[in-house]
Every structure is written in C-alpha cells, then in structure tokens.
N, C-alpha and C positions, 0 to 999 in steps of 0.2 A: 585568511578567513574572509569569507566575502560579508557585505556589510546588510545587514537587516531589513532594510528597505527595500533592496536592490532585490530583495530575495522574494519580500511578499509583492513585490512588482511582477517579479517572474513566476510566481506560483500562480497569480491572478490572472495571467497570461497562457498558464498553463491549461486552466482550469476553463478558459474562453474556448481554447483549443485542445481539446481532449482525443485523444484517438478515437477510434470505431470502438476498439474494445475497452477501454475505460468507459466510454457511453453506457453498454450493452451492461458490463458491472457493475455502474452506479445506481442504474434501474433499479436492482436486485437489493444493493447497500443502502440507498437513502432515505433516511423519514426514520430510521432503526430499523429497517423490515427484518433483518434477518437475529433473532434473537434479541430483540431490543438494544439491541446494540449502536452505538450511534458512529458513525464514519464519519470523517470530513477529507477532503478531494483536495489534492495540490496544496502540501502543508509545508512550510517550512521547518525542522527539526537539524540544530547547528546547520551545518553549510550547505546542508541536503534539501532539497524539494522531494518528498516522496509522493505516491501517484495516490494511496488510501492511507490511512489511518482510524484508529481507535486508540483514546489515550487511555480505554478503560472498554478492555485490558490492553493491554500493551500489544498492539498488533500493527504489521503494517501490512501494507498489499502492494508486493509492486508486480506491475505486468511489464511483461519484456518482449522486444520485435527483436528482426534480425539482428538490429547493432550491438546488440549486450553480447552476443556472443564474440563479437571484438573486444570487450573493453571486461573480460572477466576481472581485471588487477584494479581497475576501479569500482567493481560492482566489491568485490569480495572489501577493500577497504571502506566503504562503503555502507555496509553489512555489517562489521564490527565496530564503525562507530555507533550507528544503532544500536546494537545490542549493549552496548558500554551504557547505554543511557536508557537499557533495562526493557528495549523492545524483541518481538520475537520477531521477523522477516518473512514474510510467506513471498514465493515468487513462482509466477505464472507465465508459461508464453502465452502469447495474444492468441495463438492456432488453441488452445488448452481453450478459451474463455470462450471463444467462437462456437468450438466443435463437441464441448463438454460443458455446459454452463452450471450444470446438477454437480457436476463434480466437484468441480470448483467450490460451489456454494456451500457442499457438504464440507471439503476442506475445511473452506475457511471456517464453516459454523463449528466445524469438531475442534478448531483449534483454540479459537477462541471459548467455548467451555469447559476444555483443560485449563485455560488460564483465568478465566473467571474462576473457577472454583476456590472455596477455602483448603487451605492443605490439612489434613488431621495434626 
C-alpha cells in the first residue's frame, strides 16, 4: 500500500499537469456547474489517484488515452476496488471528451441523477 503523502504529492502533481482532456472537462465539472454537483481533480481514494470525483454521489470520472488499453488487468482491479468502497466508475476515452463533449456531459449528468435519487 503506497503511503498517504506520497500519494497527495502525486495527485498535486497530477492536477499541475493535467492532460488536454482533463482540462477541457474540468471547464464543464468545476464551481458544481453541472447539476450542482461538486467534483474535485486528482483525489486520492486508497492507493488510487483518480482523474474526477464526486463523493456525493458516489461517482468517479476517469478518462483514458492509448495506455489503458495495455494495462486492462490493472484498470479492471482498480475498478473493483472502487467500487468495494461504494463508487460507481464512469470511463471515457480522451477522443470521446474531445469529439463529443455533450455526450459526455449528458453521461455523466444522467448518472449521477440515478444516483442521487432517493430509492422508493
């Protein structure tokens, strides 16, 4: 387990150096624009750094370039620690955020009010 410093050193790092498409969807996510909902950029969650969050609702946002498509055995473990710790995983390629940003936004906004909602 890597150690908690180490990690918001590297989120803080992360978040200086953001990709193009992390940019471009932050725009969108920051200040609560989209449903009031509040995001925060390059979080630490156990030994993960994820690229978005909301702890409320339980969402995360990761955007993915070429390399994920190498490293599916760590994305998908990854993924179910997340979820173990009661998150839903939205995942986007970066060409998706570029070339559809509406889409995207709709995504993410229809998911996150499935999970806001109260269940009857």
């Amino acid at each position: 387990m890597k150690d908690q410093k180490s990690l918001t050193t590297k989120a803080r790092s992360l978040r200086n150096n953001s990709t193009e498409a992390e940019r471009l969807l932050w725009r969108y996510l920051r200040r609560s624009q989209l449903e009031g909902i509040k995001f925060r950029r390059q979080q630490a969650i156990e030994e993960y750094i994820v690229d978005l969050v909301s702890f409320y609702p339980k969402v995360i946002i990761e955007l993915d370039g070429s390399q994920h498509a190498d490293n599916r055995d760590y994305d998908e473990q990854r993924d179910a620690c997340l979820r173990r710790n009661g998150f839903t995983v939205l995942r986007f390629w970066n060409n998706e955020v570029f070339e559809n940003i509406d889409g995207v936004l709709e995504a993410i906004r229809a998911h996150c009010l499935v999970l806001a909602s109260p269940t009857p």
